[in-house]
Chimera marker file (.cmm) of the C-alpha trace (Angstrom):
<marker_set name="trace">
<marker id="1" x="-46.723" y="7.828" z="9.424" r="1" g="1" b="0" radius="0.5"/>
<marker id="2" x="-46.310" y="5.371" z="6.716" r="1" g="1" b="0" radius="0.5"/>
<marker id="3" x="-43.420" y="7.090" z="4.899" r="1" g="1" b="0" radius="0.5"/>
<marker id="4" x="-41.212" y="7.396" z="7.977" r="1" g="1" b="0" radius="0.5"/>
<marker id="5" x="-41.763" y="3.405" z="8.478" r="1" g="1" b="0" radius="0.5"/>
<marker id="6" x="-44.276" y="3.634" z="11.637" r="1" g="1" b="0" radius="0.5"/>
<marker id="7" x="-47.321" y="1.978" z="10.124" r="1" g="1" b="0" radius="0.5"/>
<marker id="8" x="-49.414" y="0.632" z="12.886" r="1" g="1" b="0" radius="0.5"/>
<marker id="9" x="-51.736" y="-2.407" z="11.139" r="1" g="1" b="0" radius="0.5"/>
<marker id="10" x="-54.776" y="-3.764" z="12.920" r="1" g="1" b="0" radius="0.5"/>
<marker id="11" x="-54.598" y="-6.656" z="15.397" r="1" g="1" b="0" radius="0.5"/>
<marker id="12" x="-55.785" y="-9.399" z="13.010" r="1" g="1" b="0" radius="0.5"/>
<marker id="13" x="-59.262" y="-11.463" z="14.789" r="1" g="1" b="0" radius="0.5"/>
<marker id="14" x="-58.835" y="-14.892" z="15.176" r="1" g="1" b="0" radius="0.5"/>
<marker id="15" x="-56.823" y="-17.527" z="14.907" r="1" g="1" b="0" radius="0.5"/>
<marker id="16" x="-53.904" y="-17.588" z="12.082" r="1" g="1" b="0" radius="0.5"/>
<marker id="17" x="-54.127" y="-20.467" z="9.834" r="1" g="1" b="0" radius="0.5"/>
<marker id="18" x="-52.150" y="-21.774" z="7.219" r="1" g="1" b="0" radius="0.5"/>
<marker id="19" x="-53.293" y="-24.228" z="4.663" r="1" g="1" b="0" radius="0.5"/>
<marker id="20" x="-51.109" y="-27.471" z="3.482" r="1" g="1" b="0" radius="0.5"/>
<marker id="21" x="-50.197" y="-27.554" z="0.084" r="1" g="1" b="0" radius="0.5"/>
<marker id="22" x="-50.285" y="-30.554" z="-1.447" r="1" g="1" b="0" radius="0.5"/>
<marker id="23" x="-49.064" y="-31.680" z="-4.704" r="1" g="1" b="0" radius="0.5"/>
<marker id="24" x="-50.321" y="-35.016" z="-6.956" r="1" g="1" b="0" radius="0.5"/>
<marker id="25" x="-49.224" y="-36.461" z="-10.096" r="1" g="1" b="0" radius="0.5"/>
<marker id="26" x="-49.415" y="-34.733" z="-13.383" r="1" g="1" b="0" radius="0.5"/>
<marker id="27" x="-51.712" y="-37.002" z="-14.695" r="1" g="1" b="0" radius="0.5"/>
<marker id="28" x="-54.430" y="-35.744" z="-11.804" r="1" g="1" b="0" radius="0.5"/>
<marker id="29" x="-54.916" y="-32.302" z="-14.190" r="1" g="1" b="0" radius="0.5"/>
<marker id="30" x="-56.997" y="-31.065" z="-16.212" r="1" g="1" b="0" radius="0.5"/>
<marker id="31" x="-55.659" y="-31.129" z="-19.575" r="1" g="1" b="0" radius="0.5"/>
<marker id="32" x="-55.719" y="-27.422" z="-20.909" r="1" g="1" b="0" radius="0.5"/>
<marker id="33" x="-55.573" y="-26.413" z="-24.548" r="1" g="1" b="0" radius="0.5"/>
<marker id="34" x="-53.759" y="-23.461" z="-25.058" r="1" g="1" b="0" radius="0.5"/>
<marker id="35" x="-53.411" y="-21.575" z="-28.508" r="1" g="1" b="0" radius="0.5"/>
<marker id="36" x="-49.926" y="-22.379" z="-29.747" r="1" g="1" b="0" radius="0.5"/>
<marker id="37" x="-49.037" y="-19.235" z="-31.760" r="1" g="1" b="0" radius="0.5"/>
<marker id="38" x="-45.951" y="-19.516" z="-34.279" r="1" g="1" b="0" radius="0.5"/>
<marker id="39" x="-45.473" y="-15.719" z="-34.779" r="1" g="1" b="0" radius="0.5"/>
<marker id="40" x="-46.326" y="-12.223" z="-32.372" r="1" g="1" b="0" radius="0.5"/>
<marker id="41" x="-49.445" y="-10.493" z="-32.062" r="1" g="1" b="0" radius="0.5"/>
<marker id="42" x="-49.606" y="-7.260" z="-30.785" r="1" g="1" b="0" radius="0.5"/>
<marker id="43" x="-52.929" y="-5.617" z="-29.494" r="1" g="1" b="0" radius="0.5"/>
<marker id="44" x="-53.574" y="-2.044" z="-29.254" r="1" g="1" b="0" radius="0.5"/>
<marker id="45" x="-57.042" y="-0.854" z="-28.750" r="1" g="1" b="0" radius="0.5"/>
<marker id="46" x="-59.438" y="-2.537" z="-31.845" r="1" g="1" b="0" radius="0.5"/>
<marker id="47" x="-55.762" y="-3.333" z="-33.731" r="1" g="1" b="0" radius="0.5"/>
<marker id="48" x="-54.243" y="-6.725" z="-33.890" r="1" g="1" b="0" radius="0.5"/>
<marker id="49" x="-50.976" y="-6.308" z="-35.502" r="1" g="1" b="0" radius="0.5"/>
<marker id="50" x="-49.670" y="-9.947" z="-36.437" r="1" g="1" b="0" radius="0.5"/>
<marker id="51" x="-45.979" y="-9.997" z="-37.177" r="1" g="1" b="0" radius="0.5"/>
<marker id="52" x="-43.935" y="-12.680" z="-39.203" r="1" g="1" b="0" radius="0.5"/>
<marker id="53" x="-42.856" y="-15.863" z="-37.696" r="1" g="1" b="0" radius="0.5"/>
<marker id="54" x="-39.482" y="-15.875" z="-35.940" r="1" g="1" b="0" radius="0.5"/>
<marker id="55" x="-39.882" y="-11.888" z="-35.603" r="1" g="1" b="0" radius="0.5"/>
<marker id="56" x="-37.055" y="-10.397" z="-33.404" r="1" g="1" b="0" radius="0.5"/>
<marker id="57" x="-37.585" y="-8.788" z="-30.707" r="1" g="1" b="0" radius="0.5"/>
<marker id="58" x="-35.714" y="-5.050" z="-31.903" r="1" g="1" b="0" radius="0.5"/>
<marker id="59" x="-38.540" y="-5.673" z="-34.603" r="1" g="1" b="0" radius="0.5"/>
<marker id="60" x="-41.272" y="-6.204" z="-31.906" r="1" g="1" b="0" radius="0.5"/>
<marker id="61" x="-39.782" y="-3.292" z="-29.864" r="1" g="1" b="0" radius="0.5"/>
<marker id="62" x="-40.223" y="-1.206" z="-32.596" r="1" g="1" b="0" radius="0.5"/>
<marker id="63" x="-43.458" y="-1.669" z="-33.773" r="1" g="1" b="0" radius="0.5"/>
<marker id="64" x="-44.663" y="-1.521" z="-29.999" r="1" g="1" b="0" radius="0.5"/>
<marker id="65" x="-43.048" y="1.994" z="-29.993" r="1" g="1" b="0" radius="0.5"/>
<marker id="66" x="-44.378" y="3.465" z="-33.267" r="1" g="1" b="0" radius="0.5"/>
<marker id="67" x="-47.875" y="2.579" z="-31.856" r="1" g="1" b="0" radius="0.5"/>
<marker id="68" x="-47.545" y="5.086" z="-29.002" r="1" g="1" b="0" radius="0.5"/>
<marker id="69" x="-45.719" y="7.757" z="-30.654" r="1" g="1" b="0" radius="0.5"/>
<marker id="70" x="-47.527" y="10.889" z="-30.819" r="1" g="1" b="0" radius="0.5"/>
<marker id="71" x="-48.983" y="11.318" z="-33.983" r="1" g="1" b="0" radius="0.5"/>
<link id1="1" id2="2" r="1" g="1" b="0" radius="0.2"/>
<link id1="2" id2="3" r="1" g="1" b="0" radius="0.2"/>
<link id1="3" id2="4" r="1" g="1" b="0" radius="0.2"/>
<link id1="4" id2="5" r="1" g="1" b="0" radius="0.2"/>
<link id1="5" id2="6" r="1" g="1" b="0" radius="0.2"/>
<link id1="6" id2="7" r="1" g="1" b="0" radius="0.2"/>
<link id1="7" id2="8" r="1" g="1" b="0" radius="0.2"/>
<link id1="8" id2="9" r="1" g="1" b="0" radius="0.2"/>
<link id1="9" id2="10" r="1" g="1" b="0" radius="0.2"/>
<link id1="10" id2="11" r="1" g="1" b="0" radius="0.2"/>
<link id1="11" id2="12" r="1" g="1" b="0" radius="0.2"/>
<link id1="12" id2="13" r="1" g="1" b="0" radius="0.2"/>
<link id1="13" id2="14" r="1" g="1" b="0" radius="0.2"/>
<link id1="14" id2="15" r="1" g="1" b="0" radius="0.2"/>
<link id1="15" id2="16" r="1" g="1" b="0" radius="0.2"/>
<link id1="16" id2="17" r="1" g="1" b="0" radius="0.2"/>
<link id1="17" id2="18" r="1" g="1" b="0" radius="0.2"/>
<link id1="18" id2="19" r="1" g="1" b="0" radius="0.2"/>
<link id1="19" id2="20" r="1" g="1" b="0" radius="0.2"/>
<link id1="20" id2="21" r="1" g="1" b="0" radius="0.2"/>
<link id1="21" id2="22" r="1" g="1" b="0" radius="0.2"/>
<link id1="22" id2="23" r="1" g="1" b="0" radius="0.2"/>
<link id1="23" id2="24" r="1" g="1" b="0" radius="0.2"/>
<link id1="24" id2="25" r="1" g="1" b="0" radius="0.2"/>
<link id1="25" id2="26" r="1" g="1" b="0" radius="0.2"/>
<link id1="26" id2="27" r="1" g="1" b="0" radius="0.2"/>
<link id1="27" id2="28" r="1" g="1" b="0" radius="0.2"/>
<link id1="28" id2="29" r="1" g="1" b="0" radius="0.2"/>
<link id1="29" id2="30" r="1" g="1" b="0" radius="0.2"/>
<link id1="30" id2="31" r="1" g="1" b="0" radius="0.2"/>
<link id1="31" id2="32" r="1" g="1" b="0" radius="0.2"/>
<link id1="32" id2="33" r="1" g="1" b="0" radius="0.2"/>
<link id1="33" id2="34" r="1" g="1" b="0" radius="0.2"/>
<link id1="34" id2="35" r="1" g="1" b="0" radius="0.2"/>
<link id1="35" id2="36" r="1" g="1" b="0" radius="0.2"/>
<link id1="36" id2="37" r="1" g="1" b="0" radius="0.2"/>
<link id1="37" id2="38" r="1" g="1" b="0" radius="0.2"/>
<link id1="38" id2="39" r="1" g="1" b="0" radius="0.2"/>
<link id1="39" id2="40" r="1" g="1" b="0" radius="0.2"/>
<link id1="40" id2="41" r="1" g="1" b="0" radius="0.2"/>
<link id1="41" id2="42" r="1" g="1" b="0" radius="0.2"/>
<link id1="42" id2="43" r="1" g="1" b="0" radius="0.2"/>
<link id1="43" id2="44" r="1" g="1" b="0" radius="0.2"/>
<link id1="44" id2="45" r="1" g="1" b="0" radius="0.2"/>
<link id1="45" id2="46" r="1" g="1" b="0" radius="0.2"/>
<link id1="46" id2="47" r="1" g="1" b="0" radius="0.2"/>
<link id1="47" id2="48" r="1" g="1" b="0" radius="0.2"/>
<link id1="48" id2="49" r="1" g="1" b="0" radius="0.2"/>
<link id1="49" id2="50" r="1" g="1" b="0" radius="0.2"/>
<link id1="50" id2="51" r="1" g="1" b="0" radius="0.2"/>
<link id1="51" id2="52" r="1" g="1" b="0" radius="0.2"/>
<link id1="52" id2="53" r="1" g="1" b="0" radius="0.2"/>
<link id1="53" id2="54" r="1" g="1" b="0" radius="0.2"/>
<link id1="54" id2="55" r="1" g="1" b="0" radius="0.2"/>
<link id1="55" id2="56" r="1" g="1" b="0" radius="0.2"/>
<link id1="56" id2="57" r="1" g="1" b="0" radius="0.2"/>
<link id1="57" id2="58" r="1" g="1" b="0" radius="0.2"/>
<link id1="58" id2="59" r="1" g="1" b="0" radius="0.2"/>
<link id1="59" id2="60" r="1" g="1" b="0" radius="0.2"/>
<link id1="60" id2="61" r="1" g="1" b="0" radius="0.2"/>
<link id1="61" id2="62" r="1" g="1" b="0" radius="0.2"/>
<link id1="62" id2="63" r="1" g="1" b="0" radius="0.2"/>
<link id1="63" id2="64" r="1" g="1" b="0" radius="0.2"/>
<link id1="64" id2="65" r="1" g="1" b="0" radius="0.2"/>
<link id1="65" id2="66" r="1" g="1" b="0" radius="0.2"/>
<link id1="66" id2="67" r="1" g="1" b="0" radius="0.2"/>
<link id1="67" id2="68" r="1" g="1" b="0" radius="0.2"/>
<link id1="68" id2="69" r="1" g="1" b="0" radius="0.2"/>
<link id1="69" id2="70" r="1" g="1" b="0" radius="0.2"/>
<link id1="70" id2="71" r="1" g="1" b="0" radius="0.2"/>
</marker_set>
């Protein structure tokens, strides 16, 4: 039924309810430290390949694509 667009869904129970989202000064986060990395790292499996900073992205295209070539 689904693939010729007749999908019957449940009733839902209860009331629908949406929430208000509210939004506050930056100041009111959590400052978060997050790793600033100068140069791609690409993990496959138990290998971290770490490219040189400012690497293009043909050069991280290819290197992503030699790693699943069959060997």
């Amino acid at each position: 039924m689904a693939r010729k667009g007749r999908l019957v869904l449940p009733a839902l129970e209860g009331a629908v309810e949406f929430a208000t989202l509210m939004l506050g000064p930056d100041e009111d986060a959590p400052a978060v430290a997050a790793p600033v990395l100068d140069r791609a790292e690409i993990v496959f499996g138990a290998v971290i390949i770490r490219l040189e900073a400012g690497a293009s992205a043909d050069r991280i295209s290819s290197v992503a694509h030699a790693l699943t070539a069959d060997a």
